[in-house]
N, C-alpha and C positions, 0 to 999 in steps of 0.2 A: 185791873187785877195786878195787885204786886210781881215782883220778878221771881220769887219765891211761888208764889203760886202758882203761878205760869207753866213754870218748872215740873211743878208738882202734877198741872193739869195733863202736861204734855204725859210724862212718866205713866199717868194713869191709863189717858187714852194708848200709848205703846202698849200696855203690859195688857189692857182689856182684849185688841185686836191679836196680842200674839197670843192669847190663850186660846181664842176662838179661831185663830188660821190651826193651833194644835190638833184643836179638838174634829175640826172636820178634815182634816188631812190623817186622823187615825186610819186605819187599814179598815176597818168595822165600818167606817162611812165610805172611803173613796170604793170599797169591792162592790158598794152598791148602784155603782155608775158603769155602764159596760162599756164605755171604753177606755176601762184602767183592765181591762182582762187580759189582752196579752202583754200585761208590763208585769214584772215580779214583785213580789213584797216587799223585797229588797230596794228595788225601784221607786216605789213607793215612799219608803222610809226615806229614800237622798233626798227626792223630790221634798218631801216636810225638811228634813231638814237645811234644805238650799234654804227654803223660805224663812229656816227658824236663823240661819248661819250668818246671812247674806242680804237678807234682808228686813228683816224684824226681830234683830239680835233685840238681847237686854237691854229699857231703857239707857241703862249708861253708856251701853258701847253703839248705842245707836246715835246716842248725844256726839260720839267720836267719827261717825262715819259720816253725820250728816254734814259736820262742819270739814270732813275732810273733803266731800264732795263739792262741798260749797267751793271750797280754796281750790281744787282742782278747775271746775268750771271755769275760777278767776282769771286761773294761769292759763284757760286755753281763749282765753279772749285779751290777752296781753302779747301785743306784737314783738317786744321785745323779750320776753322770755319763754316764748314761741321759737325764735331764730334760731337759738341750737337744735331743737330738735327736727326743724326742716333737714340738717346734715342727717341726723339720723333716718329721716325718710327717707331722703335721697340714697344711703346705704343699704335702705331696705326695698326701695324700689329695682337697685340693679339688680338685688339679689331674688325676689319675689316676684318682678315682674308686673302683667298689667294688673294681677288680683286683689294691690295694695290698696289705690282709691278705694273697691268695692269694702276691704278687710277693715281700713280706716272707718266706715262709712258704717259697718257692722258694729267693729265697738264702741262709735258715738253714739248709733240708735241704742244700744242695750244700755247706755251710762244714762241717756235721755232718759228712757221708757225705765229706770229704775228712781231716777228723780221724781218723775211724777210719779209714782204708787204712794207718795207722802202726802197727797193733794186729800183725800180723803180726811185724815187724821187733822190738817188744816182746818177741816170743814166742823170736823167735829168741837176742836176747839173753838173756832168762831162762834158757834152755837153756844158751846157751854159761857163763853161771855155775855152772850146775846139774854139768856137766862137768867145772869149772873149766878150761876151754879157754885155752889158753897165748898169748900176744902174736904170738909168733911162727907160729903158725897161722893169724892171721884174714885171710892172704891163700890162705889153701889152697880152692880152690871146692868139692875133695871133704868139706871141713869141712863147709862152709855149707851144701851140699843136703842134709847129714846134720842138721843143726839144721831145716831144713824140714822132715826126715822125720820128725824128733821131733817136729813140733807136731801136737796132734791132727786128723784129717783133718778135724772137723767145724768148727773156728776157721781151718783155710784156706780152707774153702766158705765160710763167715762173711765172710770176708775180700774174696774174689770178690763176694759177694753187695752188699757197701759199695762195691765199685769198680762195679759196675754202676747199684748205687743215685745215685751221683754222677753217672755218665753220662745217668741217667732225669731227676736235678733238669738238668743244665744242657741237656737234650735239649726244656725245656719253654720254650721261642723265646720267646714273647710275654711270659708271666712275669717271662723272663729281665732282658727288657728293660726294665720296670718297676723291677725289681728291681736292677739296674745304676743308673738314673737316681735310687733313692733311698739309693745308698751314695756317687752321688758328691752329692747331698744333704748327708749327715752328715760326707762328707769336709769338705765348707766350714766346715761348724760347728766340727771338731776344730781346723782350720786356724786358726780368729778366737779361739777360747775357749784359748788358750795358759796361761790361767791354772788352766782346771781340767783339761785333756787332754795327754800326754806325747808326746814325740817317739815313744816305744813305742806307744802307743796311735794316733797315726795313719800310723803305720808298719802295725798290723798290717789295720786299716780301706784302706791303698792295698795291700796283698797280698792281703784278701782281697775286692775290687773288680777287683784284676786277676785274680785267676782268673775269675772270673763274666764279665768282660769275655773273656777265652781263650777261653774253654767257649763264651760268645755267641758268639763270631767261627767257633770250628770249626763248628758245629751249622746258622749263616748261610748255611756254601756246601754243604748237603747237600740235599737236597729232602726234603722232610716223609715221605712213604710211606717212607723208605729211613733212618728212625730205629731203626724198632723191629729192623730189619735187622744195623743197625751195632750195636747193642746187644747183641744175640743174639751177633754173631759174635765180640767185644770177652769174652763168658762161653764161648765154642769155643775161643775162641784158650788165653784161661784156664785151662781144664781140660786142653788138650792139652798146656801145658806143667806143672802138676800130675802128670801120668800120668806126663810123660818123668823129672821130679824123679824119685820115687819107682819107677822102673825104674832109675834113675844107682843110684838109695840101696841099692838090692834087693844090684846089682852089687857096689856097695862093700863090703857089709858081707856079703859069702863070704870 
């Protein structure tokens, strides 16, 4: 497949899945899971739009997040432009104490379990290859839930299971918060050291500070007993649009 269509296919498969994270995160479908009942409307609405903000932006600006994350990952498996920012650990450790491994440890799980939520949209393009699925198709929706329907049911529970795992890191408040104050730590650093750190590289350090910053802010106005709640219902809502895919797919393919 040309690079050009590639492009194209990616764009398509993005904009299919965020219409469809839209459409089942309206308030008219999640009020019918009970345990979205003691969260607000309002509640509700951040929640979509974490997803639509943060994580399933516009193909374009998802094209910008994804490669920011890539170059983040880079930087944190490169020992030497890793060394500055162990100083700034080390500053946040006297000041934070022993919570900072754990807070560390929080926002790598939530950057991890946000990477893989792409694993899916993978599966679906491999497929659409596998087809050789035509240009002119990749607006068709009966395509796309047919490409759902071909990825194995057990890499779409996989798949559930990383969106939920991301909700359980950023669901972890105090953590969070730790963990927030030491990436805007390392932000300073990237900021000063222009000699060793790239406009990419603290590009992908403010994307991935502002999710964690998102995730803190949503989970801030929920009250703690009504986490594991939203979580649960967040894997309901999931699977009930799972079942309805593969009932569209059942149909189409008589």
């Amino acid at each position: 497949m040309a690079k050009g269509s590639e492009l194209a296919l990616k764009h398509a498969v993005l904009k299919f899945y965020r219409d469809e994270l839209r459409s089942r995160y309206e308030l008219r479908n999640v009020r019918r899971f009970s345990q979205f009942e003691p969260v607000s409307d309002q509640q509700i609405i951040d929640l979509r739009d974490f997803f639509l903000g943060q994580i399933y932006p516009v193909p374009e600006e998802r094209d910008k997040l994804d490669l920011a994350f890539d170059q983040l990952n880079g930087m944190l498996r490169s020992p030497k432009r890793m060394q500055p920012l162990m100083g700034a650990a080390l500053t946040s450790l006297w000041r934070m104490g022993h919570r900072l491994p754990a807070a560390v440890s929080a926002g790598r799980a939530t950057i991890d379990a946000y990477v893989k939520t792409r694993l899916l949209e993978a599966e679906m393009m491999a497929e659409a290859k596998r087809v050789k699925l035509k240009e002119e198709d990749f607006g068709d929706r009966h395509r796309m839930v047919l490409l759902i329907n071909a990825v194995p049911e057990k890499q779409v529970h996989q798949l559930i299971q990383d969106i939920l795992s991301l909700f359980q890191a950023l669901s972890n408040v105090e953590m969070l918060k730790v963990a927030v104050a030491f990436m805007q730590q390392c932000l300073e650093v990237l900021e000063k050291r222009t000699d060793l750190y790239s406009d990419e590289d603290r590009e992908g350090i403010r994307l991935g500070l502002a999710l964690l910053e998102q995730g803190l802010a949503l989970f801030l106005e929920v009250p703690k007993p009504h986490f594991a709640q939203i979580i649960d219902g967040i894997h309901q809502v999931e699977l009930d649009w799972y079942r309805r895919i593969l009932s569209e797919a059942s149909v189409a393919n008589q």
